[in-house]
C-alpha positions as CSV (number, residue, x, y, z in Angstrom):
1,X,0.0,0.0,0.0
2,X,2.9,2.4,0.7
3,X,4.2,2.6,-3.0
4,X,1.0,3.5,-4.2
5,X,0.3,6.3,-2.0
6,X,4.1,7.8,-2.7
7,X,3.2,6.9,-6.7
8,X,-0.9,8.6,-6.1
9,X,1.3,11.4,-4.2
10,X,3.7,11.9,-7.0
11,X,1.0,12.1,-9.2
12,X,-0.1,14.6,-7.3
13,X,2.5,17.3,-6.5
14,X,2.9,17.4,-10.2
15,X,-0.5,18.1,-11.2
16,X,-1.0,21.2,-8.8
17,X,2.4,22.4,-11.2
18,X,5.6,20.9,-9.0
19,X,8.2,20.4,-11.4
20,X,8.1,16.8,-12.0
21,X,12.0,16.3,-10.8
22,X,11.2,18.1,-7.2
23,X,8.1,15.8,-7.0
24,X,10.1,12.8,-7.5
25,X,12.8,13.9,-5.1
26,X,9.9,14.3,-2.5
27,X,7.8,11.5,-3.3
28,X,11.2,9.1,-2.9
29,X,12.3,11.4,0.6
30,X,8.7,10.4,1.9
31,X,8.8,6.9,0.7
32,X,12.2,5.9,2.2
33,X,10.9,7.3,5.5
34,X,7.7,5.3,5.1
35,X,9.8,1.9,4.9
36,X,12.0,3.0,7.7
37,X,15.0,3.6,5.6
38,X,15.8,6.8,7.7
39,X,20.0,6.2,8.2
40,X,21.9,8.9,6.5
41,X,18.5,10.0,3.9
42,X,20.0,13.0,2.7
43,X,23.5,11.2,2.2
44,X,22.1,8.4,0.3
45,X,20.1,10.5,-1.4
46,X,22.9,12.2,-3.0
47,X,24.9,9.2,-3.4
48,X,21.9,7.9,-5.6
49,X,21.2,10.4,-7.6
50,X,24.9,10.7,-8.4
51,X,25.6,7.3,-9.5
52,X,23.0,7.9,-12.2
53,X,25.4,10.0,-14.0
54,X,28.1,7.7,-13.9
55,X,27.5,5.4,-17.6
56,X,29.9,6.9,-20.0
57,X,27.1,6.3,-22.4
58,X,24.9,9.2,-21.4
59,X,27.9,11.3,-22.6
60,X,26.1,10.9,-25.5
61,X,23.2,12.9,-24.5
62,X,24.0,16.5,-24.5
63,X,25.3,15.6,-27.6
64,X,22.7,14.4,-29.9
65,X,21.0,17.2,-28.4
66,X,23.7,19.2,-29.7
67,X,23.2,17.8,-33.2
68,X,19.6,18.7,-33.3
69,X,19.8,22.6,-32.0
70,X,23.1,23.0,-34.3
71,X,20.8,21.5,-37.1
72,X,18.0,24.1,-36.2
73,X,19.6,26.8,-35.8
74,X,21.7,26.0,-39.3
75,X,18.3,25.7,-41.0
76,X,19.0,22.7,-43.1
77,X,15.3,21.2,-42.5
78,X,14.5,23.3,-45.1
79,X,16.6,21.7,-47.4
80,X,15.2,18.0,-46.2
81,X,11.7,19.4,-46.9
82,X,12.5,21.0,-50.0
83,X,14.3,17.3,-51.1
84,X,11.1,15.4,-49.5
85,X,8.7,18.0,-51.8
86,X,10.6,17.6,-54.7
87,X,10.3,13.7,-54.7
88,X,6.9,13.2,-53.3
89,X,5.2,16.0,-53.7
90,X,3.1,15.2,-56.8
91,X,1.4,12.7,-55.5
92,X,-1.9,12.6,-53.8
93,X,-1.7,14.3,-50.3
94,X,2.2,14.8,-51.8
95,X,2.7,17.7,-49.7
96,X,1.6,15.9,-46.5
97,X,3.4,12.5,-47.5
98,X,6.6,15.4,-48.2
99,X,6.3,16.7,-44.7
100,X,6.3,12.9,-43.1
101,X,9.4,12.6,-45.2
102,X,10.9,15.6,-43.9
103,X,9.8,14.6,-40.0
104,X,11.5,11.0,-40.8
105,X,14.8,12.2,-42.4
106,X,15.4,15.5,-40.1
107,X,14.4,12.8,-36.8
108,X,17.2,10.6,-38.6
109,X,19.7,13.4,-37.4
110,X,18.2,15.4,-34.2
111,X,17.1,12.6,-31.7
112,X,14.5,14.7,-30.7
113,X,10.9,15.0,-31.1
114,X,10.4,18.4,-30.3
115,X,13.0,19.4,-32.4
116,X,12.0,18.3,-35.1
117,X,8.3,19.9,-34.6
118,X,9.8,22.9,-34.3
119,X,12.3,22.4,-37.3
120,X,10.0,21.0,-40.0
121,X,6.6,23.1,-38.5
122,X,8.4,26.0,-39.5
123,X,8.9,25.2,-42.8
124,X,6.1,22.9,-44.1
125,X,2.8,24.6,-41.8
126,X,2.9,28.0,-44.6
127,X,3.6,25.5,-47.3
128,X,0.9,22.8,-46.2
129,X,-1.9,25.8,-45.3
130,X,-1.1,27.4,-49.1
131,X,-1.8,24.8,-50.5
132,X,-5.3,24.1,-48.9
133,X,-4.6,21.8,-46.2
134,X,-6.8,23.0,-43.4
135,X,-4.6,24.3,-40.5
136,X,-6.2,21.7,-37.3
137,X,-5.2,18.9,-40.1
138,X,-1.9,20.4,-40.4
139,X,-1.1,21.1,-37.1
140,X,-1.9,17.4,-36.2
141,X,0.1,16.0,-39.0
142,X,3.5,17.5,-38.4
143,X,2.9,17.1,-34.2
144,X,2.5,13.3,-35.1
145,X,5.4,13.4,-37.5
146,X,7.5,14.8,-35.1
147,X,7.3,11.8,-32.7
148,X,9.5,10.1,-35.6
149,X,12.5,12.2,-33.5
150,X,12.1,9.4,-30.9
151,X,11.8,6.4,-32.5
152,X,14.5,6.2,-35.8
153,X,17.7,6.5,-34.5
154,X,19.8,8.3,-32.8
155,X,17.3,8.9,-30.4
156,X,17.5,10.3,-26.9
157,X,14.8,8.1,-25.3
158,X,16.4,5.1,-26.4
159,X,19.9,5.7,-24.7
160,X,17.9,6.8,-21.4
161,X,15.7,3.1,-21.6
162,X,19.5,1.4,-22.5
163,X,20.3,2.8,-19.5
164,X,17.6,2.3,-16.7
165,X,17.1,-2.0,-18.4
166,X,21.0,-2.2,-18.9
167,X,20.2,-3.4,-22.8
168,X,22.8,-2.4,-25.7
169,X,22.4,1.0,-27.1
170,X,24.0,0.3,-30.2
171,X,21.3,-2.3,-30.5
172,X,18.3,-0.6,-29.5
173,X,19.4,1.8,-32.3
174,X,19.2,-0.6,-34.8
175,X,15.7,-1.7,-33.0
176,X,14.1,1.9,-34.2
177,X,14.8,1.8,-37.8
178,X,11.7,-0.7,-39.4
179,X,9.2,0.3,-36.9
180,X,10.3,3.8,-37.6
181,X,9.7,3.5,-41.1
182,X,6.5,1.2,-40.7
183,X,5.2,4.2,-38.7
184,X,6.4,6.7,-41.4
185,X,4.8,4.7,-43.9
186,X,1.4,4.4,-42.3
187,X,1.1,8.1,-41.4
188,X,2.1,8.8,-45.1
189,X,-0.7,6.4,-46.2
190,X,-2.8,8.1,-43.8
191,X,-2.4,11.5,-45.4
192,X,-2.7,10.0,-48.6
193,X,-6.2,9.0,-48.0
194,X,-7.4,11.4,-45.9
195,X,-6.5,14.6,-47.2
196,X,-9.3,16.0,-49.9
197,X,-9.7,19.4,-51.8
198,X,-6.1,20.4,-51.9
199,X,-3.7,21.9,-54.6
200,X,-1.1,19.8,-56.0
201,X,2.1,20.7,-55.7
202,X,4.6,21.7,-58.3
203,X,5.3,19.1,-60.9
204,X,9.1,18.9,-61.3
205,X,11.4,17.3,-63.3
206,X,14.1,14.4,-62.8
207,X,16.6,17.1,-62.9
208,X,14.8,19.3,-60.5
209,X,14.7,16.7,-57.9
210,X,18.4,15.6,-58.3
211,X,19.0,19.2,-57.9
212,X,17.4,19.3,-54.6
213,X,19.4,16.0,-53.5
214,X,22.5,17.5,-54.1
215,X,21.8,20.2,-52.2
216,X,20.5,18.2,-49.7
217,X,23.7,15.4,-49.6
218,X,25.5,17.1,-47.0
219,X,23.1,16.9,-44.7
220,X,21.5,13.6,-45.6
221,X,24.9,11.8,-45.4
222,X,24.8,12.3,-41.7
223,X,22.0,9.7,-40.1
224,X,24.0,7.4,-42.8
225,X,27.0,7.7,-41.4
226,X,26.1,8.0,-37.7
227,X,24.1,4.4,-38.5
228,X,27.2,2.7,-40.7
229,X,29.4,3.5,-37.7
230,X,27.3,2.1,-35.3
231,X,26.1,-0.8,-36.8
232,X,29.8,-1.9,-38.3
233,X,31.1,-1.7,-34.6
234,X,33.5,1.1,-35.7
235,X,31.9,3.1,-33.1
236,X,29.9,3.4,-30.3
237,X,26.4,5.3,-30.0
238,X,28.8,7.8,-28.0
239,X,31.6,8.2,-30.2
240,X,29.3,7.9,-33.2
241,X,27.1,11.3,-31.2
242,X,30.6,13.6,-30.7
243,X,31.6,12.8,-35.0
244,X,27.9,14.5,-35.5
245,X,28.3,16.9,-33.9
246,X,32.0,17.9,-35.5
247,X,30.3,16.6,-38.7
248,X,27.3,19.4,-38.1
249,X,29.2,22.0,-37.3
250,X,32.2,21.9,-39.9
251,X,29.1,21.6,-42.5
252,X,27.2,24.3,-40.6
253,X,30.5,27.0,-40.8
254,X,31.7,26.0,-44.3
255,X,28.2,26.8,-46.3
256,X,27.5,30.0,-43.5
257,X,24.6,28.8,-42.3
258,X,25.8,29.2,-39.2
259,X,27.8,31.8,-37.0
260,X,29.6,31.6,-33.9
261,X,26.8,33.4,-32.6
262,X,24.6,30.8,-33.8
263,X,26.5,27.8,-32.0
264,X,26.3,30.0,-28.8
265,X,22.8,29.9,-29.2
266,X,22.8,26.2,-29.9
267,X,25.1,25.0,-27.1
268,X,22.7,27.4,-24.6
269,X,19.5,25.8,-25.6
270,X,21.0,21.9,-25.7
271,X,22.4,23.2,-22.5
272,X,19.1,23.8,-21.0
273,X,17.1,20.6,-22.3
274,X,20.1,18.3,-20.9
275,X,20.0,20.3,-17.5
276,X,16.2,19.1,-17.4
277,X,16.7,15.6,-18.7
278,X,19.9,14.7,-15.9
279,X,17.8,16.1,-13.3
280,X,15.0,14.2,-13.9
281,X,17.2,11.5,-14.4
282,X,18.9,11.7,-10.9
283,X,15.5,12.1,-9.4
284,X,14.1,9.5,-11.2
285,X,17.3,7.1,-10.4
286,X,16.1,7.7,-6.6
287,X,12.4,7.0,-6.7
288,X,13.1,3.6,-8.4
289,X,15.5,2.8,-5.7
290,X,12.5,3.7,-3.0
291,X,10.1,1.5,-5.4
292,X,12.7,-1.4,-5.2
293,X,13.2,-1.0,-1.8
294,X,9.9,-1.5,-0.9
295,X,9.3,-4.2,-2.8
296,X,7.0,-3.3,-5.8
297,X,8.2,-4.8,-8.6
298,X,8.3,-8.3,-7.1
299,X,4.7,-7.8,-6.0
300,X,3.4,-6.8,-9.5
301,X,5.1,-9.6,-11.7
302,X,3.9,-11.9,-8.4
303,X,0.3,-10.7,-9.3
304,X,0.8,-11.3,-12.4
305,X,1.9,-15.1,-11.9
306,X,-0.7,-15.9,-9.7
307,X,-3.3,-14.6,-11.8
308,X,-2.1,-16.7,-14.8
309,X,-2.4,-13.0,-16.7
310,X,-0.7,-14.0,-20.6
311,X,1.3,-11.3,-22.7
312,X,-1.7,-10.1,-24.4
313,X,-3.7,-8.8,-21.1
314,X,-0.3,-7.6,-19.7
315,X,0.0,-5.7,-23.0
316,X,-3.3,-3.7,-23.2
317,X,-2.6,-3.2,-19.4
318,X,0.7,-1.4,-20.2
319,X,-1.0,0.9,-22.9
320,X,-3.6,1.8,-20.9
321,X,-1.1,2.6,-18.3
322,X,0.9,4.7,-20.6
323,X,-1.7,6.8,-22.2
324,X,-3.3,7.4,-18.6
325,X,0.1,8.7,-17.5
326,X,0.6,10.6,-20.9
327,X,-2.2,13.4,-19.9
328,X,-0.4,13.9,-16.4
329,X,3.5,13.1,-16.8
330,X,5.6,14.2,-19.7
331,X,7.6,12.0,-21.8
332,X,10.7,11.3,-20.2
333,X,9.6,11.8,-16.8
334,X,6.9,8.7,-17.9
335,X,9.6,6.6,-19.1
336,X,12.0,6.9,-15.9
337,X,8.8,6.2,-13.7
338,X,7.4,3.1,-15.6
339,X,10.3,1.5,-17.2
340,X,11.4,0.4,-13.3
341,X,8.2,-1.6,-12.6
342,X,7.3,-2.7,-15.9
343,X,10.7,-4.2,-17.4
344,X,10.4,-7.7,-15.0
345,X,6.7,-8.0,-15.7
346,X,7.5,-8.1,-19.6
347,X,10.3,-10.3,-18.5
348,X,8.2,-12.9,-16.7
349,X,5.4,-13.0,-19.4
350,X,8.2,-13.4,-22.2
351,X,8.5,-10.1,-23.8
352,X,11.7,-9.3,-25.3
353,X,13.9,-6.2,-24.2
354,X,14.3,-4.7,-27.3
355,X,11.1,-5.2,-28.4
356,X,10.0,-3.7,-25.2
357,X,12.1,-1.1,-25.4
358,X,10.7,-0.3,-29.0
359,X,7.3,-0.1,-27.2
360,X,8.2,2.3,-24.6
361,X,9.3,4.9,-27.3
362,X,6.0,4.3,-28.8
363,X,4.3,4.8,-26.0
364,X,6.6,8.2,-25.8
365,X,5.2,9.4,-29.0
366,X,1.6,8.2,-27.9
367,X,2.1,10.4,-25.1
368,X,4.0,13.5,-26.7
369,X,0.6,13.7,-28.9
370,X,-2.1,13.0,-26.1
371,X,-4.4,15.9,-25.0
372,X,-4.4,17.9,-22.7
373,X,0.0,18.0,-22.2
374,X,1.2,16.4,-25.2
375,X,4.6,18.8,-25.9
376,X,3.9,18.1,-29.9
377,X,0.6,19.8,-29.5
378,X,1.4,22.7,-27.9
379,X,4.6,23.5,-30.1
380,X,3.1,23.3,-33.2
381,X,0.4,25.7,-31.5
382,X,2.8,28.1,-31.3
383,X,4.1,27.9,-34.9
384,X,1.0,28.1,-36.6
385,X,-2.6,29.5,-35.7
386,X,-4.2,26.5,-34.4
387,X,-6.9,25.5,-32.1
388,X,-6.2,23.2,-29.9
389,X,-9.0,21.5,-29.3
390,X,-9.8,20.2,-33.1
391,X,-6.0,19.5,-33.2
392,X,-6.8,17.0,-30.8
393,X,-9.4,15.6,-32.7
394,X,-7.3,15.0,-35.6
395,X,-4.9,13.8,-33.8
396,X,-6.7,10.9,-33.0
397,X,-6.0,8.4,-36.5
398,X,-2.3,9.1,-36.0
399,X,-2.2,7.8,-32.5
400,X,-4.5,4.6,-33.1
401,X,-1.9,3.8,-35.7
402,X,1.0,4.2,-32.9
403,X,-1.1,2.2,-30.5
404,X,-1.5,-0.5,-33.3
405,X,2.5,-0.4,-33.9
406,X,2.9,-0.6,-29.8
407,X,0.6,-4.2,-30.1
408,X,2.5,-5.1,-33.0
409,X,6.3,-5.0,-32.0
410,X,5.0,-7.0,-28.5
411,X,3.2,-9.4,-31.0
412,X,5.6,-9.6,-34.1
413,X,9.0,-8.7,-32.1
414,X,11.0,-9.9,-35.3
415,X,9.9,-5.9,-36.1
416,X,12.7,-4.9,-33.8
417,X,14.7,-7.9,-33.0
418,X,15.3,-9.0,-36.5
419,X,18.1,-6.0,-37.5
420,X,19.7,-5.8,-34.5
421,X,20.0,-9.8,-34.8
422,X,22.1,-9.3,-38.2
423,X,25.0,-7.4,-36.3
């Protein structure tokens, strides 16, 4: 009973506006002094949440982040959507398919969804909303493409699950790639179908779109060569993360699109967003240990064994778990909080890591886009006049077809066991 009042209390302080890493901090104080474990707190406190900085591979991090605000403040999404338009954009719904393109290729290099929102919002919303697509449709369809930033590799989620259910990130790298592009696909398709009374765009030439490839090489070559690395062993996810960011901003300096001024900018605001992610990262390190401590875990996969519950009822539990905590927690804080308890029940009904640590992303992205907190939501808001409220509602196909994906990689884990398999 004492876990869940801490969890119902953590829930809590951060829906009267805590920030989510003092709640945890306070949540896992009270807990420990619940269960009696009173020797030292504040020293063991600090001891924990310091040892949670201490895997070389989170060096990796800040700098993936690094990649992504370099990349934005370089402007080269433009280039990736001008490529993606050039290619695709004659088809039905091209211009939507075009922006999908440009969410996958630009989430290829950033790690980050929110990032990429920002990045390719900025770019395709005026295009999209010229060319007739009605601006809630819009809004949805580049806040859904944005959760790409998560799932394809590199991605910052996937190092932080490696991490907290000590699996290989190189190989949980390689997980993301054919779920990301089933998902990519499907939204495409989606668009495709859905979209009705637009413009087409442009018709352009073979010439026109190798034109827009070159100029595009540059910066395509990267999620090529940050993959090839880590998947021929040459380097790891963290060596692999510091060449990017040389990579980016060699390319960035060389073709101007960026000024010293402008990597300032960039290091400040990667700065900031890996501030937020080690805190609650330290924080969340310490409430695990309080939910170990007393015992949790063992009581829920006990539960689960007594009650004979097979991998398809633990599954729809989980989702409906994770979009419940989606409209309170937000993304990362989600993760650090579920992965804990979760990762020995999917163990004990047979699920495998990587293919649970596919799902968790995907539950990220489910939770990035669910109403009333999802982050995708509100930035693309904020690019584009949108009302939020019909957003939502066309939100809703994109994230039944991340739900699906969620059941599928549980169900089919060959989705994101087989690649990794082939290293």
């Amino acid at each position: 009973m004492t876990p869940v009042l801490i969890l119902a209390g953590f829930l809590f302080l951060v829906a009267i506006g805590m920030p989510v890493f003092a709640a945890m901090g306070i949540a896992a104080i009270s807990g420990m002094v619940a269960i009696g474990e009173t020797s030292d707190i504040m020293q063991a406190a600090a001891y924990t949440v310091s040892q949670a900085y201490t895997g070389f591979v989170l060096v990796a991090v800040p700098l993936y982040i690094l990649v992504g605000t370099l990349m934005e403040e370089a402007g080269f999404s433009r280039r990736l959507f001008e490529f993606a338009v050039r290619w695709v954009g004659g088809l039905r719904g091209g211009l939507g398919i075009a922006t999908v393109a440009a969410c996958t290729l630009f989430a290829a290099i950033s790690g980050s969804s929110v990032a990429t929102v920002a990045t390719i919002g900025l770019v395709s919303f005026p295009a999209l909303t010229k060319y007739g697509y009605k601006p809630d449709f819009s809004g949805a369809l580049i806040a859904s493409g944005g959760t790409l930033g998560i799932l394809i590799p590199p991605s910052i989620a996937m190092i932080l699950y490696g991490v907290i259910a000590e699996q290989s990130i190189s190989k949980l790298f390689i997980a993301g790639i054919v779920p990301g592009i089933i998902l990519a696909s499907a939204m495409a398709l989606y668009t495709a179908l859905s979209v009705r009374g637009v413009k087409e765009a442009n018709r352009y030439t073979m010439a026109d779109r190798f034109q827009a490839t070159w100029e595009a090489s540059w910066v395509l070559l990267l999620p090529i060569l940050i993959l090839t690395l880590i998947y021929s062993g040459v380097a790891t996810p963290t060596e692999a993360a510091g060449l990017a960011v040389v990579y980016v901003l060699v390319l960035g300096l060389a073709t101007r699109n960026l000024n010293w001024m402008g990597v300032w900018r960039a290091t400040r605001s990667a700065l900031a967003t890996t501030v937020m992610i080690f805190m609650l990262l330290g924080f969340g390190r310490y409430l695990t240990e309080f939910f170990t401590l007393s015992g949790l875990p063992d009581a829920i996969v006990s539960t689960v064994t007594e009650f004979g519950l097979g991998k398809f009822t633990v599954t729809l539990m989980m989702v409906a778990l994770f979009l419940v905590l989606g409209t309170i927690l937000e993304a990362i804080s989600m993760m650090l909080i579920a992965v804990p308890i979760l990762f020995p029940i999917t163990q004990s009904v047979g699920i495998d890591p990587l293919a649970f640590g596919v799902f968790v992303v995907l539950a990220i992205e489910a939770a990035q886009i669910t109403p009333p907190i999802g982050i995708n939501i509100f930035t693309v808001a904020s690019i584009g006049a949108v009302d939020i409220r019909r957003l939502a509602l066309h939100i809703l196909p994109f994230l039944a077809l991340i739900v699906g994906l969620m059941f599928l990689t549980v169900f089919v884990e060959e989705i994101a066991t087989w690649l990794p398999a082939t290293m």
